[in-house]
C-alpha positions as CSV (number, residue, x, y, z in Angstrom):
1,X,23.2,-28.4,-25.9
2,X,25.1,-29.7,-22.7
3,X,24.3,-28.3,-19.8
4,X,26.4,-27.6,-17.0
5,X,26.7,-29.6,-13.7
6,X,27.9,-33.5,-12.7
7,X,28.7,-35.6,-15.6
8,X,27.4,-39.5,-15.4
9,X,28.8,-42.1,-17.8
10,X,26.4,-45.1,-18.3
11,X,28.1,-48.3,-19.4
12,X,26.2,-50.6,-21.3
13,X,26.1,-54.0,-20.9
14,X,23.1,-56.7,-21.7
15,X,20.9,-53.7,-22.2
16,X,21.5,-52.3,-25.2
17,X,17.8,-50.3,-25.6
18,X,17.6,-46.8,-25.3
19,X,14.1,-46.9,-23.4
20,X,12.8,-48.3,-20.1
21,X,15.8,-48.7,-19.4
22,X,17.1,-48.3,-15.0
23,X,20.4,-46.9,-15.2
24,X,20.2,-44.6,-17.9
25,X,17.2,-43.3,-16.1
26,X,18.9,-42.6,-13.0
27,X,21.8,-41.2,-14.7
28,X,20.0,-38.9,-16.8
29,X,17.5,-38.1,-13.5
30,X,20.9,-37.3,-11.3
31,X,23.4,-35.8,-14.1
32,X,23.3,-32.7,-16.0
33,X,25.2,-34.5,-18.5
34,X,25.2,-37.8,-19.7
35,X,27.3,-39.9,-21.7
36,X,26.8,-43.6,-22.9
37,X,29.1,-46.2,-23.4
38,X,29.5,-49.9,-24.9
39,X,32.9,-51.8,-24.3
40,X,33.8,-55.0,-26.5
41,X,35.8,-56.4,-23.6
42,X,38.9,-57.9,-24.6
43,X,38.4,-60.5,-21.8
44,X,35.2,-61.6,-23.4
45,X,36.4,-61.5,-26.9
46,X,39.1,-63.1,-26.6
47,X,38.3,-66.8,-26.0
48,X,35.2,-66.8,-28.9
49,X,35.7,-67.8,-32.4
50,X,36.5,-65.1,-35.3
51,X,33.1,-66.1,-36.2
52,X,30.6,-65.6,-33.8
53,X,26.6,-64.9,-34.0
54,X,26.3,-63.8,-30.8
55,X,29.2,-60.3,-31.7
56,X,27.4,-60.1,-35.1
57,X,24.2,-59.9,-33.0
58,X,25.6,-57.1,-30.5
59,X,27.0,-54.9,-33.6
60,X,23.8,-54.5,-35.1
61,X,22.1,-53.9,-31.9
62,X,24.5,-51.2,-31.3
63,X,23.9,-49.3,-35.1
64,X,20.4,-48.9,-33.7
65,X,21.2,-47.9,-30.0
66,X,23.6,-45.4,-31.2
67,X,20.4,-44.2,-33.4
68,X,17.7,-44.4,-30.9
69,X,20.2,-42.4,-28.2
70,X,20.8,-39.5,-31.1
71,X,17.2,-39.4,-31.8
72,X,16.2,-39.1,-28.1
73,X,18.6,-36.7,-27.3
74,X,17.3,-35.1,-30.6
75,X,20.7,-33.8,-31.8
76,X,23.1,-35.8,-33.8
77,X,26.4,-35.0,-31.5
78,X,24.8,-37.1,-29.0
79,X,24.8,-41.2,-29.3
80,X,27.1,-44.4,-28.4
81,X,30.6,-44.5,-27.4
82,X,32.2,-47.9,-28.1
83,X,35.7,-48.7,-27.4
84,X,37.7,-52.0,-27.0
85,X,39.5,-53.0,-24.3
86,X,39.2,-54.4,-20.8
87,X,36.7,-52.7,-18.7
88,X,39.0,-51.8,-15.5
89,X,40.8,-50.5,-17.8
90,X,38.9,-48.6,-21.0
91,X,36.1,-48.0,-17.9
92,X,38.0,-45.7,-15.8
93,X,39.9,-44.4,-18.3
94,X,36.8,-42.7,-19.8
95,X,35.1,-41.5,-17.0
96,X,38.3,-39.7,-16.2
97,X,38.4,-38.0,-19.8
98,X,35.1,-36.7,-19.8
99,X,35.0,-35.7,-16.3
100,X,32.3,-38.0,-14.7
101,X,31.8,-38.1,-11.2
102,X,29.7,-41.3,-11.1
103,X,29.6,-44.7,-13.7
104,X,25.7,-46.4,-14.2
105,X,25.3,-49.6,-15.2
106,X,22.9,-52.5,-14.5
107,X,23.0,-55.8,-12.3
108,X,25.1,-58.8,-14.0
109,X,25.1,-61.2,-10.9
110,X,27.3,-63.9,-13.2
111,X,30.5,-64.8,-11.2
112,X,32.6,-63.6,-13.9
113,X,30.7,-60.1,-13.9
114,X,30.5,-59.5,-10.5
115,X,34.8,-60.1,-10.1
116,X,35.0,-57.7,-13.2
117,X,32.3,-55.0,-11.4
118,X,34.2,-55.3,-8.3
119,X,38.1,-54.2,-10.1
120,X,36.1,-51.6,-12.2
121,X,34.7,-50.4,-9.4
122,X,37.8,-50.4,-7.6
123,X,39.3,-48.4,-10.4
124,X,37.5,-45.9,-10.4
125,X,37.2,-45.5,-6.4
126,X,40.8,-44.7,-7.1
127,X,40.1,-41.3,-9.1
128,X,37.6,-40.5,-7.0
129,X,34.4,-41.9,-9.1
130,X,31.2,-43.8,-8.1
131,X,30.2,-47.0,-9.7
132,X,25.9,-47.4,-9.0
133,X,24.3,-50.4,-10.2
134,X,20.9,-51.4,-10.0
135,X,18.6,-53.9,-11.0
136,X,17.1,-53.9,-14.6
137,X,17.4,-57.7,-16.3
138,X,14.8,-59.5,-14.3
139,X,11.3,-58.4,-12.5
140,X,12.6,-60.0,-8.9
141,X,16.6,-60.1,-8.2
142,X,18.4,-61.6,-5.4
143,X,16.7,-61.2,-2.2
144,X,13.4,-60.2,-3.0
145,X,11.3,-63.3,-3.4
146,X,11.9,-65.0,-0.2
147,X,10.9,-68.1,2.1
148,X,9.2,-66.3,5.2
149,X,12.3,-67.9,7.2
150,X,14.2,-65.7,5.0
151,X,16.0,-68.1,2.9
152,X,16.0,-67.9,-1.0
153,X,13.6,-70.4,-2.2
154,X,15.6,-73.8,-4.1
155,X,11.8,-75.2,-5.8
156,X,10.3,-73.1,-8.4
157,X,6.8,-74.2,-7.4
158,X,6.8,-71.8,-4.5
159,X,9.4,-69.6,-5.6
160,X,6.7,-68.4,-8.3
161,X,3.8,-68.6,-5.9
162,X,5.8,-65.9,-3.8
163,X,6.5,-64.3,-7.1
164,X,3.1,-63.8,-7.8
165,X,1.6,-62.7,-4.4
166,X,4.8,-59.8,-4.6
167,X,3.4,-58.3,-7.8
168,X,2.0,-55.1,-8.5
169,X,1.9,-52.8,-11.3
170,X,5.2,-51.0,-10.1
171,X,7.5,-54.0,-10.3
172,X,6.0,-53.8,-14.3
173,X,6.5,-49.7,-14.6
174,X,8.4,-48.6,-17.4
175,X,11.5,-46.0,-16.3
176,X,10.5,-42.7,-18.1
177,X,14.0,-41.9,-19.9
178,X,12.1,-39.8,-22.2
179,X,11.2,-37.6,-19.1
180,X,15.1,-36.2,-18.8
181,X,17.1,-37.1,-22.2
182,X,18.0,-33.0,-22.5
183,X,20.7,-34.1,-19.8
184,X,22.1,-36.8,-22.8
185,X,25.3,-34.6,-23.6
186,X,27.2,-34.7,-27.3
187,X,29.7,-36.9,-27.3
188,X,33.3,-35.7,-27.1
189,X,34.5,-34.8,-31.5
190,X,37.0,-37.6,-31.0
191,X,34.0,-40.0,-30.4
192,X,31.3,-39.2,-32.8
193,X,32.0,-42.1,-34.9
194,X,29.1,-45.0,-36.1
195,X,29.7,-47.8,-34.0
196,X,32.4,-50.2,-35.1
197,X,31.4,-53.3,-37.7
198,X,33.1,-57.1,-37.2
199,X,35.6,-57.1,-39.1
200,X,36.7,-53.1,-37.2
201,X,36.6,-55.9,-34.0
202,X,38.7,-58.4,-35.7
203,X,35.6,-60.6,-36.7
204,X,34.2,-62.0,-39.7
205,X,30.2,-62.0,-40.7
206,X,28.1,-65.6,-39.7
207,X,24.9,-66.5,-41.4
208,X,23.1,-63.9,-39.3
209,X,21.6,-62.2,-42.2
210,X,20.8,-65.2,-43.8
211,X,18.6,-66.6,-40.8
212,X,16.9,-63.6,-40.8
213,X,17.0,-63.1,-37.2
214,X,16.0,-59.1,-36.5
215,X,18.6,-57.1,-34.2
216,X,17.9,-53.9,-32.1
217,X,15.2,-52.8,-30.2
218,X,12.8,-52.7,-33.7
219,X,13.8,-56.4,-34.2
220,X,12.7,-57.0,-30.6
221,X,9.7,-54.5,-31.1
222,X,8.8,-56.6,-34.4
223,X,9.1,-60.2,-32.6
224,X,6.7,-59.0,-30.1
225,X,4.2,-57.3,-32.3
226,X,3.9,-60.9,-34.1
227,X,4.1,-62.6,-31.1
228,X,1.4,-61.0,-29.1
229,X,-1.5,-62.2,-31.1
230,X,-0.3,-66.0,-30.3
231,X,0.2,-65.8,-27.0
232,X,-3.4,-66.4,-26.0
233,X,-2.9,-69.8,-27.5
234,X,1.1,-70.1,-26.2
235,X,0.5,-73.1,-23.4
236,X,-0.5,-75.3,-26.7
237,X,2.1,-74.5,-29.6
238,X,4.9,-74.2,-27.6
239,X,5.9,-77.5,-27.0
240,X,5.8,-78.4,-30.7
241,X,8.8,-77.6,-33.0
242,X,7.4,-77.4,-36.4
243,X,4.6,-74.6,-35.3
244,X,5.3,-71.3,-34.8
245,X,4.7,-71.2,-31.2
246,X,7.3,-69.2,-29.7
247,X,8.0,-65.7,-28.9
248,X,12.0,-65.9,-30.1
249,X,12.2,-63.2,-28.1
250,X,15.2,-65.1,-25.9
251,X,18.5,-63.3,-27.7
252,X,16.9,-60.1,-27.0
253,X,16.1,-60.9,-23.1
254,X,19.8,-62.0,-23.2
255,X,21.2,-58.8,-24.9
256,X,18.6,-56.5,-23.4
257,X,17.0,-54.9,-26.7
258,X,13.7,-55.3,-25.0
259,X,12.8,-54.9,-21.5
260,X,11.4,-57.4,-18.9
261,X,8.8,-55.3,-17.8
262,X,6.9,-54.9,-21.0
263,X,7.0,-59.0,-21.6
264,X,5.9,-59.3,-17.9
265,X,3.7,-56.1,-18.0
266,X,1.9,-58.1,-21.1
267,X,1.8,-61.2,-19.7
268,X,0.6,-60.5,-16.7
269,X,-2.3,-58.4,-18.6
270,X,-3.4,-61.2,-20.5
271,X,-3.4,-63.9,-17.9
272,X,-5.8,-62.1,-16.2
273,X,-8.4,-63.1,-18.7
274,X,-9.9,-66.4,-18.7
275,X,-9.5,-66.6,-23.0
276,X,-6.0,-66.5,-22.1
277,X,-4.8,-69.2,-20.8
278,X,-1.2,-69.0,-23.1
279,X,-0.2,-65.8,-21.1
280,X,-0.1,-67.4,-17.4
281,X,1.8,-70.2,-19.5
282,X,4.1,-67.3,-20.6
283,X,4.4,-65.6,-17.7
284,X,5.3,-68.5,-15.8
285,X,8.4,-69.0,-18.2
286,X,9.3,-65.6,-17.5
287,X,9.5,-66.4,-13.7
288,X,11.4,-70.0,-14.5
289,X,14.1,-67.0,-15.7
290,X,14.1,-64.8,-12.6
291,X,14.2,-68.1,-10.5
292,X,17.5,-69.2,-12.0
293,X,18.7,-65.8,-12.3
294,X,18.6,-65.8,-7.9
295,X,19.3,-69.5,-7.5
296,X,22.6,-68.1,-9.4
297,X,23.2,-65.2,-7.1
298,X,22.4,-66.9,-4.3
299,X,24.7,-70.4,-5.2
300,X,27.4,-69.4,-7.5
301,X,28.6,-72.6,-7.0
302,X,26.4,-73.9,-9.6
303,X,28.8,-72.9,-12.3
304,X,31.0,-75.6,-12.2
305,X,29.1,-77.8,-9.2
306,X,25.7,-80.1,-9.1
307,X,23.3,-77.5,-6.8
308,X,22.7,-81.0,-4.8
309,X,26.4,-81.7,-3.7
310,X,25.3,-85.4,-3.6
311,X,25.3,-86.0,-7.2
312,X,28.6,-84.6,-7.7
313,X,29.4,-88.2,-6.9
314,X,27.7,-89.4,-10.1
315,X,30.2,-91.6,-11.9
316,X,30.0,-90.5,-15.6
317,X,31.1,-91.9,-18.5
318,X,34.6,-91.6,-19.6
319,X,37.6,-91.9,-21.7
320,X,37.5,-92.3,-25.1
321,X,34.5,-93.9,-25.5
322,X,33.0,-90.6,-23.4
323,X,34.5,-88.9,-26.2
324,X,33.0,-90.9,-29.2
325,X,29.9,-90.7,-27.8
326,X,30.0,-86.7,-26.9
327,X,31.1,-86.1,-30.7
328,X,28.2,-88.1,-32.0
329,X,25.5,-86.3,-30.0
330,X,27.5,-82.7,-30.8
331,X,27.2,-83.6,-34.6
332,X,23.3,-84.7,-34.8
333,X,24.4,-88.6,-34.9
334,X,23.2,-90.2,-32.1
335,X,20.5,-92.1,-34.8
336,X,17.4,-90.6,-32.8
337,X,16.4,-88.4,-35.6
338,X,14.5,-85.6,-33.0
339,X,17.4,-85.6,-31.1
340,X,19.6,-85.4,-34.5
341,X,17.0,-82.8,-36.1
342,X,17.6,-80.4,-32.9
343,X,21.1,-80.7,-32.5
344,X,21.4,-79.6,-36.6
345,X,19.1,-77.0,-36.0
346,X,21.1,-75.6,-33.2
347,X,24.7,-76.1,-35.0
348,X,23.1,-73.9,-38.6
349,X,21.3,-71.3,-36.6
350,X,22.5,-71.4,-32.9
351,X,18.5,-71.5,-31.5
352,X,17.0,-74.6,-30.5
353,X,13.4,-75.2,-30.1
354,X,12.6,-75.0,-25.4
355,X,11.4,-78.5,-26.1
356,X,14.0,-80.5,-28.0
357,X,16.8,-78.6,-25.3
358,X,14.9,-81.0,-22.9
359,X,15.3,-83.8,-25.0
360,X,18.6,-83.5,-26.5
361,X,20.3,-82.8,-22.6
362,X,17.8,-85.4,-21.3
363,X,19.0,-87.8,-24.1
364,X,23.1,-87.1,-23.4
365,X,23.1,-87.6,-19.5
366,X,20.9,-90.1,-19.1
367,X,20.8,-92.0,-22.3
368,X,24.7,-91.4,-23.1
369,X,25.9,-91.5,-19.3
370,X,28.0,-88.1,-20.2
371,X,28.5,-85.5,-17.8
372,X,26.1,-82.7,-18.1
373,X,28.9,-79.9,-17.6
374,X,30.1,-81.4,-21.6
375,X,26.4,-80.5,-22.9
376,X,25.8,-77.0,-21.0
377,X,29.3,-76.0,-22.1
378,X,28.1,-76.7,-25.9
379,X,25.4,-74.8,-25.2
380,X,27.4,-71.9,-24.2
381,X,29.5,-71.9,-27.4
382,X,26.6,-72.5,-29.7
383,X,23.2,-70.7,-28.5
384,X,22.3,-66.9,-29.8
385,X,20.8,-66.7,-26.5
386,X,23.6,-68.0,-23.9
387,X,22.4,-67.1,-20.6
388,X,24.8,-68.5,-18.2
389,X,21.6,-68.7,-15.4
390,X,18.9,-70.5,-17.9
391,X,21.6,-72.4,-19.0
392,X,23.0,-73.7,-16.3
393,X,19.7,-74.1,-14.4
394,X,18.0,-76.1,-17.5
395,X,21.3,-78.3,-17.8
396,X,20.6,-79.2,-14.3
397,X,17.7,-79.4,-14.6
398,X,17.4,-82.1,-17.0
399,X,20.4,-84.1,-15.3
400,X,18.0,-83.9,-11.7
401,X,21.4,-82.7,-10.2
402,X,19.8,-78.9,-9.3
403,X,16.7,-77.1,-7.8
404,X,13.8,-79.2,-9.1
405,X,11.6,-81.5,-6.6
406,X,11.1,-83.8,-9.0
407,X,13.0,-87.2,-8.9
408,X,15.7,-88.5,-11.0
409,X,14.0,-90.8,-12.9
410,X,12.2,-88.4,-15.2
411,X,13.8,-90.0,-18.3
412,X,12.7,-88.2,-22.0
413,X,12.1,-91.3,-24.5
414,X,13.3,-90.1,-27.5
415,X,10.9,-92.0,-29.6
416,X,7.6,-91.0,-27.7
417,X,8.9,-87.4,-27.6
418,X,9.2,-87.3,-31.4
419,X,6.3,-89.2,-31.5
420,X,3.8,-86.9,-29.3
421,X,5.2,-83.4,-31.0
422,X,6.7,-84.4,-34.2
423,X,4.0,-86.4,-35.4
424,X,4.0,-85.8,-38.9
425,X,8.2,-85.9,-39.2
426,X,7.8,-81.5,-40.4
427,X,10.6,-80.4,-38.1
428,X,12.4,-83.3,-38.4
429,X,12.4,-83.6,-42.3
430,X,13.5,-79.8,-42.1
431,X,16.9,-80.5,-40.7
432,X,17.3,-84.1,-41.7
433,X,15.8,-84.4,-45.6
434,X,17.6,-87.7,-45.6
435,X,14.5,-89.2,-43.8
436,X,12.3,-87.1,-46.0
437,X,11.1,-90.3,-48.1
438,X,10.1,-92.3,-44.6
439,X,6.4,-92.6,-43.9
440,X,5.6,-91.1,-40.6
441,X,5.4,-93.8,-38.9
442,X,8.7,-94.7,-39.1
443,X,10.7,-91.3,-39.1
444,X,10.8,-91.3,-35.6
445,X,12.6,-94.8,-35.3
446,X,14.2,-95.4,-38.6
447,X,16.2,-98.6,-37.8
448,X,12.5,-100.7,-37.4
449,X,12.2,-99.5,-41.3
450,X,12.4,-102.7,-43.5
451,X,14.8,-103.3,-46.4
452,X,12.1,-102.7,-49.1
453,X,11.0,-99.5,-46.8
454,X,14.5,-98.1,-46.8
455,X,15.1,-99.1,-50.9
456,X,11.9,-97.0,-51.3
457,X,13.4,-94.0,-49.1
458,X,16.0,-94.0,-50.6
459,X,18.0,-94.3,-47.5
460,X,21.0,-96.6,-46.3
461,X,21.1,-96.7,-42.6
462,X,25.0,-97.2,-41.4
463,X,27.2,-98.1,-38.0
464,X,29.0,-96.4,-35.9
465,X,32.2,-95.1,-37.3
466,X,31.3,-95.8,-40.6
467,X,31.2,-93.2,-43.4
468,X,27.8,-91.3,-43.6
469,X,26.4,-90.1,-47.3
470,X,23.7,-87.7,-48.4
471,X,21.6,-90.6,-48.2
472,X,22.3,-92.3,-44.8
473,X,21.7,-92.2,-41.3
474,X,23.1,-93.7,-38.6
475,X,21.7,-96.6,-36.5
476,X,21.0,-95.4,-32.9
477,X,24.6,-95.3,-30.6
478,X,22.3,-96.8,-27.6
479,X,18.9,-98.9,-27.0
480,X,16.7,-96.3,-24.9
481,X,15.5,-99.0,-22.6
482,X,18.8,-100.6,-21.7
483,X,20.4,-96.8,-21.2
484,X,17.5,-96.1,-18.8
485,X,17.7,-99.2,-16.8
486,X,22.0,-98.2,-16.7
487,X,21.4,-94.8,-15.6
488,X,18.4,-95.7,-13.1
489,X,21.5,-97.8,-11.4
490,X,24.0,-94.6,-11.8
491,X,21.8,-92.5,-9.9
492,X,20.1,-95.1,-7.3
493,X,24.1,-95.0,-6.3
494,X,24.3,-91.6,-5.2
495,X,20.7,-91.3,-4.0
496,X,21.2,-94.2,-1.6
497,X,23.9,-91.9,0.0
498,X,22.7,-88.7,0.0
């Protein structure tokens, strides 16, 4: 039953869990009566494709928050509201109807997020309702991991010393919703509706299913069950893509169906035992996200600029050519089969392997000369677990343009990459069975293949521009060691400047 007193309205963003979760606890600690809230903002929408993973993802996520809300508040009126619309708008709008005095919702410190927080909040400042946000999507948020002069840190080295020195077991403390969900009200009759499916949004089913990639807070819960007996031995499988090494946990970080703290909490745990060496591997990934989440906060400029102004002035490839060479790289035909066998495995499922992101943006700025905006903006389009902060920071990362002390001749070889975690050709005979037939020894670099090695594959190798069969690959687009020597040149440029 509802009880009498102020009414809060959380809105749900990139947190779509029902437990351990910040604003819903201080809503339900401060509000007699609480309501909950998803929008599928129009401003958002709009742009994406009819067909989308990502929206797929986010409406089964939402068939089991609006279940884990009903079962918490332990009667069946209660659960999600979802509506469409744009938040300053649909926002507002609600609060107004069922009476809230205040709107909760988490931290989103993406430019984008912050304009749209800052009109909703305005909204609702207008009818005389509070917008309170608070931190919930990383251990550490904007200024607290600082230098001692009081300046965000810009290398990750000491950035995640600080990090660690700052921890304690409260940063890792779960927020007790349990403590106060009688204060989760029923939702108004107009509202007590299952969540909306696609095609109720306008969009059409992916292969989703098909990858069998789980949703909700039980498909996070089920990652991280699997997960947990590997980590111990995480610093070693990671890096290779045909092993099971990974947590996969990354869409759910992104969308929020798990929390932060319990990967840190466990992490942290673990690394504290010397049989255990995976976990501070682990953990230390975990930090890599807070650090770009703050370098974003604190440099929004980073969106669309290099974070070292200097190599702004790099002089990219261009034109046409650009163009050709961009397509190629998009479509797994560069002739570098890792690179090829990454970029296929991101276009069917929309996840690539932490390793082969490396070498695939490595391989496009500084083997192809293209700008590295073109790669982070495929990215965006194509990855389950777009986060504009990892994204953008790895991106840089790999073009030596943003926070990283090392210098900008770290150049990925795609052959020695393949090579050293490929070995055997598994992952890359997974996405490219056109190589299948190679010995190992020459999957990695198919052009050195003979013609009597290539009869016996079964495999004709073709130029660019020409017309690619079920049986061919194409030769490379560059040699590695004269695009290294060309981009050594682009960068000594703007480094001799800066």
């Amino acid at each position: 039953m509802a009880h009498s007193g102020p009414v809060g309205l959380v809105w749900l963003r990139r947190d779509l869990r029902a437990c351990d979760h910040a604003a819903l606890f201080h809503a339900l600690r401060s509000c007699a009566q609480v309501h909950c809230i998803f929008l599928f903002d129009q401003a958002i929408l709009a742009p994406l494709p009819r067909a989308d993973r990502r929206v797929e993802f986010i409406c089964d996520s939402l068939a089991s928050l609006d279940t884990a809300l009903r079962a918490l508040a332990g009667h069946p009126q209660a659960g999600l509201i979802v509506r469409q619309g744009l938040a300053e708008e649909e926002i507002p709008r609600l609060a107004q109807q069922l009476g809230a005095t205040a709107v909760f919702a988490n931290h989103d410190d993406e430019p984008q997020s912050l304009a749209r927080d800052a009109r909703v909040r305005a909204a609702l400042q207008a009818g005389g309702v509070a917008l309170h946000t608070f931190k919930d999507h990383v251990i550490f948020e904007r200024d607290e991991v600082l230098t001692l002069s009081g300046a965000p840190f810009s290398v990750f080295t000491p950035y995640k010393n600080a990090w660690l020195r700052k921890l304690n077991a409260f940063y890792l403390s779960a927020y007790p919703v349990e403590r106060y969900a009688q204060h989760l009200a029923p939702r108004p009759e107009s509202e007590c509706r299952p969540p909306p499916g696609l095609a109720d949004i306008g969009f059409a089913p992916t292969n989703l299913r098909q990858l069998a990639l789980p949703t909700g807070s039980e498909g996070a819960a089920r990652l991280l069950a699997d997960f947990a007996p590997r980590l111990a031995q995480y610093d070693q499988a990671r890096d290779f893509p045909a092993v099971k090494g990974p947590s996969y946990l990354s869409v759910h970080l992104r969308f929020g169906t798990v929390s932060i703290r319990e990967l840190a909490r466990l992490a942290w745990a673990q690394a504290q035992q010397p049989d255990s060496p995976g976990a501070a591997t682990w953990l230390s990934e975990l930090i890599w996200r807070d650090f770009y989440h703050q370098i974003l906060a604190h440099h929004p400029h980073v969106v669309r600029q290099s974070f070292k102004p200097a190599y702004d002035a790099i002089v990219w490839e261009s034109g046409a050519e650009a163009e050709r060479l961009f397509a190629a790289w998009c479509q797994g035909r560069t002739g570098y089969p890792l690179v090829d066998a990454a970029m296929a495995q991101l276009n069917q499922t929309g996840y690539m392997h932490n390793r082969l992101r490396m070498v695939v943006a490595s391989f496009l700025v500084k083997d192809l000369g293209i700008d590295w905006r073109w790669g982070e903006q495929y990215f965006a389009e194509q990855l389950n677990d777009f986060d504009l902060a990892a994204n953008n920071g790895g991106w840089q990362w790999a073009a030596s343009t943003g926070c990283d002390a090392q210098p900008y001749f770290r150049i990925f070889n795609p052959i020695s990459q393949s090579e050293k975690f490929d070995a055997a050709g598994r992952f890359i005979r997974r996405y490219l069975p056109q190589l299948a037939a190679l010995p190992d020894k020459l999957i990695h670099a198919p052009w050195k293949a003979g013609p009597l090695e290539l009869a016996a594959a079964g495999l004709e190798l073709v130029g660019a521009g020409e017309a690619m069969g079920p049986a061919s690959y194409p030769r490379p687009l560059v040699d590695h060691a004269q695009a290294r020597e060309r981009t050594l040149a682009r960068y000594a440029v703007v480094k001799a400047k800066a």
